[in-house]
VOPAGU-2260 file (C-alpha; in pm, 1 decimal, decimal comma):
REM VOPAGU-2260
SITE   aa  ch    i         X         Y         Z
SITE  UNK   A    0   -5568,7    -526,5   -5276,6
SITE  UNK   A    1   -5725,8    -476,5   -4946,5
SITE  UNK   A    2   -5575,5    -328,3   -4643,2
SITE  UNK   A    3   -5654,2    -703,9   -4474,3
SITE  UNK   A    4   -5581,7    -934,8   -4742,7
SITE  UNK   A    5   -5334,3   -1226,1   -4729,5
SITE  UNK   A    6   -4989,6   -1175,6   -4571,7
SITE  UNK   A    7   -5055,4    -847,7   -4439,0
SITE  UNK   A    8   -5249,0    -990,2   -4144,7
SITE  UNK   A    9   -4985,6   -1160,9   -4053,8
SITE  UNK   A   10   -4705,5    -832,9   -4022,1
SITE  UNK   A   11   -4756,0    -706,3   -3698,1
SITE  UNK   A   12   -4780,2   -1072,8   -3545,6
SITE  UNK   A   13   -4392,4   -1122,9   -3708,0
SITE  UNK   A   14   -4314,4    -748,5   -3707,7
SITE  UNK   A   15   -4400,5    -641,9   -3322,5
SITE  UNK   A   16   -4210,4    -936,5   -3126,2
SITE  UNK   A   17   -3904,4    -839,1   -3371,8
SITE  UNK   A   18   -3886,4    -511,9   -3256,2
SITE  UNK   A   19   -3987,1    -597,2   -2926,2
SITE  UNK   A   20   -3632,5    -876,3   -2910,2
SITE  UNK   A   21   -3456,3    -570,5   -3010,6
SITE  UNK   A   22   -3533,1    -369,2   -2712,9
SITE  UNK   A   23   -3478,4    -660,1   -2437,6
SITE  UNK   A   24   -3090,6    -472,8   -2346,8
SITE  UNK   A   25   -3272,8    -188,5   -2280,5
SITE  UNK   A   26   -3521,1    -307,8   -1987,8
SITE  UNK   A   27   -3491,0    -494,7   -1676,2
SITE  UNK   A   28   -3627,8    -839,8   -1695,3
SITE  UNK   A   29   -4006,4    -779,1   -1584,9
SITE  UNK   A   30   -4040,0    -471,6   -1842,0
SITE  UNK   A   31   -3948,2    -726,0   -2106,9
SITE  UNK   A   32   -4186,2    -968,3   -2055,2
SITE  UNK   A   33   -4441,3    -738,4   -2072,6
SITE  UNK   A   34   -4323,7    -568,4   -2403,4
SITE  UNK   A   35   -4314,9    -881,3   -2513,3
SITE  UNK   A   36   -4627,2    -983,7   -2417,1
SITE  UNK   A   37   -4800,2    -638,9   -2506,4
SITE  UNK   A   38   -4649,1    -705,1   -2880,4
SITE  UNK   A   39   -4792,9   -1048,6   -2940,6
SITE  UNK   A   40   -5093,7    -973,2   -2799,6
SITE  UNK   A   41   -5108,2    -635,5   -3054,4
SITE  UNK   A   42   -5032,0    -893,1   -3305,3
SITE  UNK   A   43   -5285,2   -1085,2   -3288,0
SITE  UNK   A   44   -5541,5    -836,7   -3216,8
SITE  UNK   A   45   -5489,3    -711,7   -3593,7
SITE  UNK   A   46   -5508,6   -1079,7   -3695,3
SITE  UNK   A   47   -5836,8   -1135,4   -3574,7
SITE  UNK   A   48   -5950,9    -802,7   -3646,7
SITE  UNK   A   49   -5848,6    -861,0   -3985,6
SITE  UNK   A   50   -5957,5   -1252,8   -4000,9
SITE  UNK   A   51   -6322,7   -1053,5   -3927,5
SITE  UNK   A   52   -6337,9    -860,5   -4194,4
SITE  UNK   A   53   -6222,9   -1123,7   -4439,2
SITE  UNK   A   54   -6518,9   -1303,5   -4350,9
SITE  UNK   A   55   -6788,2   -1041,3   -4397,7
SITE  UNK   A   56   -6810,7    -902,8   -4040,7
SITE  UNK   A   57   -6847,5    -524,4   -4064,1
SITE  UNK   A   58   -6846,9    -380,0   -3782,5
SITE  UNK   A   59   -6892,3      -6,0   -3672,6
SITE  UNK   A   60   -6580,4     255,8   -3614,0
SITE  UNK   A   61   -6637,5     232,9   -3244,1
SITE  UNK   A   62   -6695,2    -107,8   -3202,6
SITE  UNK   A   63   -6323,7    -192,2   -3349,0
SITE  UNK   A   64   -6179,4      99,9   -3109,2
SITE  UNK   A   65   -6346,3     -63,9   -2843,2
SITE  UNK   A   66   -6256,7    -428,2   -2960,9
SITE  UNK   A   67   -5868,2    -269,4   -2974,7
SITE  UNK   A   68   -5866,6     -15,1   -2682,0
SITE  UNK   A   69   -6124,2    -163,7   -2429,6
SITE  UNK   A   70   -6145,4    -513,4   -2438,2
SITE  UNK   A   71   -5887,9    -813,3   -2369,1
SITE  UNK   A   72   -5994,1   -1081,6   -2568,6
SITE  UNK   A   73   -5925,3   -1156,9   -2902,5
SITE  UNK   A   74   -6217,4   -1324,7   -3059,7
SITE  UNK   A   75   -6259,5   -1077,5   -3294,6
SITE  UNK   A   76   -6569,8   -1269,6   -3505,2
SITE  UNK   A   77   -6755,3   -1295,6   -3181,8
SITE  UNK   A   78   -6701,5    -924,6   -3040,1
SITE  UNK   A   79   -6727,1    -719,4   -3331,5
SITE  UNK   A   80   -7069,9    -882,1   -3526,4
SITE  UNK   A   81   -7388,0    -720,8   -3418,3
SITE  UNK   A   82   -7602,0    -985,3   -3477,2
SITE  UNK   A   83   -7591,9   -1203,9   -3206,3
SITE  UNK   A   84   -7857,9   -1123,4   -2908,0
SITE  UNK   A   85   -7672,7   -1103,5   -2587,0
SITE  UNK   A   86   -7862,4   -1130,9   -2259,7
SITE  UNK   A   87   -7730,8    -872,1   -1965,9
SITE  UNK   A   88   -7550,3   -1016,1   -1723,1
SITE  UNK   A   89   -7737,5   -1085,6   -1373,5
SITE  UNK   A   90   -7603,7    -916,7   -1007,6
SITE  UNK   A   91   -7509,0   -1248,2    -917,7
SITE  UNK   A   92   -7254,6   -1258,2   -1211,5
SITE  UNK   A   93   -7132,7    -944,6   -1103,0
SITE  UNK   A   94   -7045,6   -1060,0    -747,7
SITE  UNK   A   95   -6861,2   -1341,2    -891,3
SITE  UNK   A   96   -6615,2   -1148,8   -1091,3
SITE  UNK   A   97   -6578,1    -874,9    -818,2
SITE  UNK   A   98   -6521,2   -1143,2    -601,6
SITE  UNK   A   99   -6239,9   -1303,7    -827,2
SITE  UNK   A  100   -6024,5    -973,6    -866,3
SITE  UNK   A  101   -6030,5    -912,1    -453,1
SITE  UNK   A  102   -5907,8   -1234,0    -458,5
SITE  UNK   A  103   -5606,1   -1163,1    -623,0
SITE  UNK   A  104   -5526,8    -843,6    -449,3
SITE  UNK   A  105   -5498,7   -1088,4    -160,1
SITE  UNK   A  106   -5307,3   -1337,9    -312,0
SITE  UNK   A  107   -5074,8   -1085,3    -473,8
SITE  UNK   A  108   -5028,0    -846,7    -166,2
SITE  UNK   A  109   -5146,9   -1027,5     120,4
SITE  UNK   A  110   -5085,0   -1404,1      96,4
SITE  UNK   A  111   -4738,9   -1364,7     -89,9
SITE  UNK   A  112   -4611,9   -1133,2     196,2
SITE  UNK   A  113   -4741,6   -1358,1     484,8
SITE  UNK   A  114   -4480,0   -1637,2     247,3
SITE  UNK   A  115   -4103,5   -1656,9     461,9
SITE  UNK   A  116   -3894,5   -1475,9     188,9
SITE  UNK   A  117   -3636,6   -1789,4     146,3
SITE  UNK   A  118   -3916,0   -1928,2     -10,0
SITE  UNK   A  119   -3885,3   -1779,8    -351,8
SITE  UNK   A  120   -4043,6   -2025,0    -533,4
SITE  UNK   A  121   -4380,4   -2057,6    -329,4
SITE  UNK   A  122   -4380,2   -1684,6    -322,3
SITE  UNK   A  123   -4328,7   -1611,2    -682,7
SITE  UNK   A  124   -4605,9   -1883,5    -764,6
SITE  UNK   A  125   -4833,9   -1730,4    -528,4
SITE  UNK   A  126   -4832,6   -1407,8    -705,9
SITE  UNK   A  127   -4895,5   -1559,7   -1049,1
SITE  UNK   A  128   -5186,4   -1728,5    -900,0
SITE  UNK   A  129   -5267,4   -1369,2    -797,0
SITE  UNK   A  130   -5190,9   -1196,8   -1101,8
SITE  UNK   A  131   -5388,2   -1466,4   -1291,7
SITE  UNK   A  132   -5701,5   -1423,7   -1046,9
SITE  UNK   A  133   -5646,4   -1035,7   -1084,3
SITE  UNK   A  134   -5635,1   -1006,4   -1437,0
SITE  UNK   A  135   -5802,4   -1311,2   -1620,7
SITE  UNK   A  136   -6043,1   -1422,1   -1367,0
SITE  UNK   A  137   -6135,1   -1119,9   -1242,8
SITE  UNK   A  138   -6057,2    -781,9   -1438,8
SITE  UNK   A  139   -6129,5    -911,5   -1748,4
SITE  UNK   A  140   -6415,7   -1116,8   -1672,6
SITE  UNK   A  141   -6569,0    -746,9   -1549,8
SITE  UNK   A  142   -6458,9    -666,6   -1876,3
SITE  UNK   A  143   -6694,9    -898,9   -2040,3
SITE  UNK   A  144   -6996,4    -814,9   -1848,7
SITE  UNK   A  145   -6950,4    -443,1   -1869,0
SITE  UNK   A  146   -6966,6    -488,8   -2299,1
SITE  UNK   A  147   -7259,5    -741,2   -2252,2
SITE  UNK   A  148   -7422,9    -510,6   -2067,4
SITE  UNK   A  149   -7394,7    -310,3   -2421,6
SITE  UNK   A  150   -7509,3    -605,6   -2645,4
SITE  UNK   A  151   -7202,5    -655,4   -2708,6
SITE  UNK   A  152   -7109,4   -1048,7   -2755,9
SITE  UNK   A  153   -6773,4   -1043,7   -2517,2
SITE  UNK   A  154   -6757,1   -1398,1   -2349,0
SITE  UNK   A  155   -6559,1   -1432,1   -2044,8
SITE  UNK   A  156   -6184,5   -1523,9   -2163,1
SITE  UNK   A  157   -6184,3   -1824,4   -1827,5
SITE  UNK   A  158   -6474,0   -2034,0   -1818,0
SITE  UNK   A  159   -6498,7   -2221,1   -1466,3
SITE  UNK   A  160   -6167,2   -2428,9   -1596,4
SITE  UNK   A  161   -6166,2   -2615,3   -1210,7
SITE  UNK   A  162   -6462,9   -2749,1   -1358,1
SITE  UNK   A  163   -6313,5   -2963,5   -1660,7
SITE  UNK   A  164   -6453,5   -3248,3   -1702,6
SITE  UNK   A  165   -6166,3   -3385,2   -1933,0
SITE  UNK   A  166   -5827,3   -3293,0   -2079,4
SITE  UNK   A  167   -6003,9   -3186,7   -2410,5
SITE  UNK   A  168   -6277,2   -2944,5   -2198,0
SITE  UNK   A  169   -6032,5   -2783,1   -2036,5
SITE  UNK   A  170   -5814,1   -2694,0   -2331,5
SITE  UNK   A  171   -6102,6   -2647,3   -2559,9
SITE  UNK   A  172   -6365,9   -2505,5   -2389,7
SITE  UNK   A  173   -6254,5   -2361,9   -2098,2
SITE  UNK   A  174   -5885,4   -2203,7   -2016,8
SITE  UNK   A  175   -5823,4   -1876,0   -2185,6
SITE  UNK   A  176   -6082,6   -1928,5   -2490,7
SITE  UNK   A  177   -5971,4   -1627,4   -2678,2
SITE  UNK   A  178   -5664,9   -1784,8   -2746,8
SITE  UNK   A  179   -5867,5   -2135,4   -2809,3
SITE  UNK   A  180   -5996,3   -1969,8   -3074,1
SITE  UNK   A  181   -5650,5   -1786,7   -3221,1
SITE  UNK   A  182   -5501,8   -2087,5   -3190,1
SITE  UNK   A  183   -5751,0   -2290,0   -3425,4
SITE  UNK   A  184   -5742,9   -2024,3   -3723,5
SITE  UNK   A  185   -5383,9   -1967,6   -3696,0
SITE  UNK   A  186   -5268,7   -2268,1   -3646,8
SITE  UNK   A  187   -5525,1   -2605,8   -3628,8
SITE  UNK   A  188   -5724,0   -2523,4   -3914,7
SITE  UNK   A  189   -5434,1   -2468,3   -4176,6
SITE  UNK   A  190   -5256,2   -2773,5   -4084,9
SITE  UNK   A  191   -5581,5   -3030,9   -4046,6
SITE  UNK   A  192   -5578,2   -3113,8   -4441,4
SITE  UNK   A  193   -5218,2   -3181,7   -4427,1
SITE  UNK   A  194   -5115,3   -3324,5   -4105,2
SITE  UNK   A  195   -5500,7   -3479,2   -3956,7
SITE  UNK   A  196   -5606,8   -3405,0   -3662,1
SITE  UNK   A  197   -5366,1   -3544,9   -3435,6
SITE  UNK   A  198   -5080,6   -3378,6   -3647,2
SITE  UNK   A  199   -5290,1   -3083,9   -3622,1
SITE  UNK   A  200   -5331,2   -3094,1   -3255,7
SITE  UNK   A  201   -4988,3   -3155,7   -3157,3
SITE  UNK   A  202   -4864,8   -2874,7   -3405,8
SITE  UNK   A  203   -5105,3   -2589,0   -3213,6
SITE  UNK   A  204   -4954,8   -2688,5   -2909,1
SITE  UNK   A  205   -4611,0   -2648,0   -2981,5
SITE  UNK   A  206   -4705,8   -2313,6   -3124,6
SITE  UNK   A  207   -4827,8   -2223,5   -2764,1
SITE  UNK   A  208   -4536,8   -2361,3   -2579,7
SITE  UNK   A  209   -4311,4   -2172,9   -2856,1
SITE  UNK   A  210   -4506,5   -1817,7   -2763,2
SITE  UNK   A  211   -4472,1   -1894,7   -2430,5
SITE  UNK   A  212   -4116,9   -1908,4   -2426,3
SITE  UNK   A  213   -4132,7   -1552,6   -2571,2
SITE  UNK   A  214   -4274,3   -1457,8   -2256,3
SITE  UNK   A  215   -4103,4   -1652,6   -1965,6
SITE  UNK   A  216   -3824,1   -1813,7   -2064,2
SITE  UNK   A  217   -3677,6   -1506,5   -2283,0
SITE  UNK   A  218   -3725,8   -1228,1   -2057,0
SITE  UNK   A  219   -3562,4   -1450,9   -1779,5
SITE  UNK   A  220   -3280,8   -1599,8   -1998,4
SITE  UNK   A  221   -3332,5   -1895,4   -1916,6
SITE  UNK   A  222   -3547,3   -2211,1   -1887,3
SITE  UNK   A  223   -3559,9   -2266,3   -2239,7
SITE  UNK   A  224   -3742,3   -2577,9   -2342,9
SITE  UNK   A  225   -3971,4   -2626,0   -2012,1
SITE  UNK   A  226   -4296,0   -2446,3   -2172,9
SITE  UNK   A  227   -4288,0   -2619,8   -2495,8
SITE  UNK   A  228   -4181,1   -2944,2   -2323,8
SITE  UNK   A  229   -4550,1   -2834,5   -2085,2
SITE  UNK   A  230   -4743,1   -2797,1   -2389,2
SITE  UNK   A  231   -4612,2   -3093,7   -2592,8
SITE  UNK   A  232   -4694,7   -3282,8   -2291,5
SITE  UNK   A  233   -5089,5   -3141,5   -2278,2
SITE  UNK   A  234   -5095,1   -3234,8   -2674,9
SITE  UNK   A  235   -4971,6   -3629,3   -2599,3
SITE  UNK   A  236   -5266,9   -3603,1   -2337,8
SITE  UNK   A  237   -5515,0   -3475,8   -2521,2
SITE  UNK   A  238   -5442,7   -3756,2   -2820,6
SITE  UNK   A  239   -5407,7   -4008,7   -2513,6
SITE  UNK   A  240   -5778,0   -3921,9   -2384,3
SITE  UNK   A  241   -5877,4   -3990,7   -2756,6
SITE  UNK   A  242   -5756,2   -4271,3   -2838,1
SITE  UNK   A  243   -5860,1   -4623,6   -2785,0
SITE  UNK   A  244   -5652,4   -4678,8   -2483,9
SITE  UNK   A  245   -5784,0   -4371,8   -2394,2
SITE  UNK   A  246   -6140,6   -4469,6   -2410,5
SITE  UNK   A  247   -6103,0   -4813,5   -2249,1
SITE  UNK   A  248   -5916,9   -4629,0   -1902,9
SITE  UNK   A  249   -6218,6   -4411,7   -1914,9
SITE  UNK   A  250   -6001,2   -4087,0   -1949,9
SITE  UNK   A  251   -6249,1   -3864,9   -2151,9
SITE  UNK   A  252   -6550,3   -3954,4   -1878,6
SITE  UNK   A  253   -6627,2   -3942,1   -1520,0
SITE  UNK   A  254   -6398,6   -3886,3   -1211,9
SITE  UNK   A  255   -6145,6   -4075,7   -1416,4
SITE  UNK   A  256   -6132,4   -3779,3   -1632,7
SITE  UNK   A  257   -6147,6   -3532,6   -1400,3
SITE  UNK   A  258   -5848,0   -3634,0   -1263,8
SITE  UNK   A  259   -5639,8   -3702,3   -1537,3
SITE  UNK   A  260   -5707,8   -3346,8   -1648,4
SITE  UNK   A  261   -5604,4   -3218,0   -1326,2
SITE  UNK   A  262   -5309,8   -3425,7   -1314,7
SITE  UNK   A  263   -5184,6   -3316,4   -1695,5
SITE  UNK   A  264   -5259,4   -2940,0   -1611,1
SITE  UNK   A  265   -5147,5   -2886,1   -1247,7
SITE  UNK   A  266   -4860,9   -3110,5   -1157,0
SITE  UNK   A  267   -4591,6   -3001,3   -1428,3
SITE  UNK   A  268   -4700,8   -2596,6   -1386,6
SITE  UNK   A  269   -4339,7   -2549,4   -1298,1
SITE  UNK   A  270   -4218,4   -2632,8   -1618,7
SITE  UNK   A  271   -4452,3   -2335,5   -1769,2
SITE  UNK   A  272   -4396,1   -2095,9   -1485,5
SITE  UNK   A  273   -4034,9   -2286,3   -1424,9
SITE  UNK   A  274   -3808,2   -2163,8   -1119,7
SITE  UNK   A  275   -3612,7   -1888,3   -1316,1
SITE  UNK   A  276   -3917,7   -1724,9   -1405,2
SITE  UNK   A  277   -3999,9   -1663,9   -1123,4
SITE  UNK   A  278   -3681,1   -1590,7    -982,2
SITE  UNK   A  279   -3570,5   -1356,3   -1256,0
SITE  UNK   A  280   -3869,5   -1209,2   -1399,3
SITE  UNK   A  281   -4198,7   -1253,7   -1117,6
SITE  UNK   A  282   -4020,6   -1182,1    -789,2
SITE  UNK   A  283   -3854,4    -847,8    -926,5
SITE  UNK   A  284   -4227,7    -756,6   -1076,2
SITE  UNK   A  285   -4373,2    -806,5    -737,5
SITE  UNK   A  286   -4130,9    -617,7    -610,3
SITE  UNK   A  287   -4168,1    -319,6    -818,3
SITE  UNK   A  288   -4537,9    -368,9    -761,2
SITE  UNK   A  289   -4489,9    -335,3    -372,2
SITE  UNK   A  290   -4627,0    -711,5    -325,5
SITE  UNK   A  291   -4318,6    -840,7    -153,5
């Protein structure tokens, strides 16, 4: 049997969150989260290392340390085959993504401390707006250019999402595409035979609102509910924009569908990143960070 083959893909995705649980007693509520994190992320790094393989990619030895060690995303076809030409990435590019991760220094120890500090909430959003800029938009958008500039095929894990043209675009195509593209082989393509698309659709969702909880409402002890109930709420959208209401209020085209998307994805943020989140898990990180 190969080392990849069937359910052995799938260990360190169940076995690394177990052991994480175990150690939550152990940390303060910020260190959880990221253990947390840090072991469903590992998880699925194997998975699509593995899913790879299974499909004929062969990549070199360094190339898979780099895919594990030095990059963030985890579109493991894309990254790891060769084959694909990949232009370098232009100066202008560059500027962009420098320009993203200075942002969220400011936002993160600038704008947050400038915040009256009986205003938890604003503050702790603040600084995952920074943290998001920091990290997503920025470091790891560096990330990808720096492994272009290698041939290496590593897209840019946030793709302009202020720019969504619809619900769909912004889920699909441009907010955090590595896990886009988890998210369909784990979860969407399995089910679609069985359950459609809509069943399909709704089912990959709820799998994202269910990880999320791992990672805010379990390290803060509370809030359980709010990021599946966010994420069940983007899947009735999504099936909304398609359907024939949908297409008759014009949802999936033009301003109309700019808007909706921003409406679905923006307004009910505080049930993903709900108040004791931030109160229990962000505010305490910035702290420790010396943001606040």
């Amino acid at each position: 049997m190969r080392l990849t083959a069937g359910w052995f893909k799938f260990l360190p995705l169940l076995v690394l969150p177990t052991f994480a649980f175990t150690s939550q007693p152990y940390f303060s509520n910020w260190a959880f989260m990221w253990i947390m994190g840090f072991s469903i992320y590992a998880g699925c790094k194997w998975f699509t290392w593995s899913n790879a393989l299974e499909k004929g990619v062969r990549p070199t030895a360094w190339l898979s340390f780099g895919y594990f060690i030095g990059w963030p995303g985890i579109d493991a076809e894309a990254f790891l085959d060769r084959r694909t030409k990949i232009k370098k990435p232009n100066p202008t590019t560059w500027y962009i993504a420098v320009l993203k991760t200075v942002l969220g220094v400011v936002l993160l120890w600038g704008i947050a401390r400038l915040i009256p500090s009986n205003q938890t909430l604003l503050v702790g959003w603040v600084g995952i707006l920074g943290l998001l800029f920091l990290g997503f938009f920025g470091i790891f958008h560096i990330s990808a250019l720096l492994w272009q500039s290698l041939g290496i095929n590593a897209q840019p894990i946030m793709n302009s999402p202020a720019l969504a043209t619809t619900l769909t675009n912004f889920w699909g195509t441009r907010w955090n595409l590595a896990i886009h593209k988890l998210a369909q082989d784990l979860v969407f393509e399995p089910l679609l035979h069985r359950l459609g698309v809509a069943g399909a659709t709704f089912m990959t969702f709820l799998a994202s609102g269910l990880a999320h909880e791992l990672i805010t409402s379990l390290p803060a002890k509370a809030g359980y509910g709010l990021p599946t109930a966010y994420f069940i709420l983007q899947s009735l959208g999504v099936l909304l924009e398609r359907s024939n209401l949908g297409r008759r209020l014009s949802l999936a085209r033009g301003l109309t569908g700019r808007v909706f998307a921003f409406i679905f994805t923006a307004c009910p943020f505080f049930l993903l990143f709900h108040p004791p989140f931030v109160t229990h898990v962000i505010i305490p990180f910035m702290r420790r960070i010396h943001a606040i």
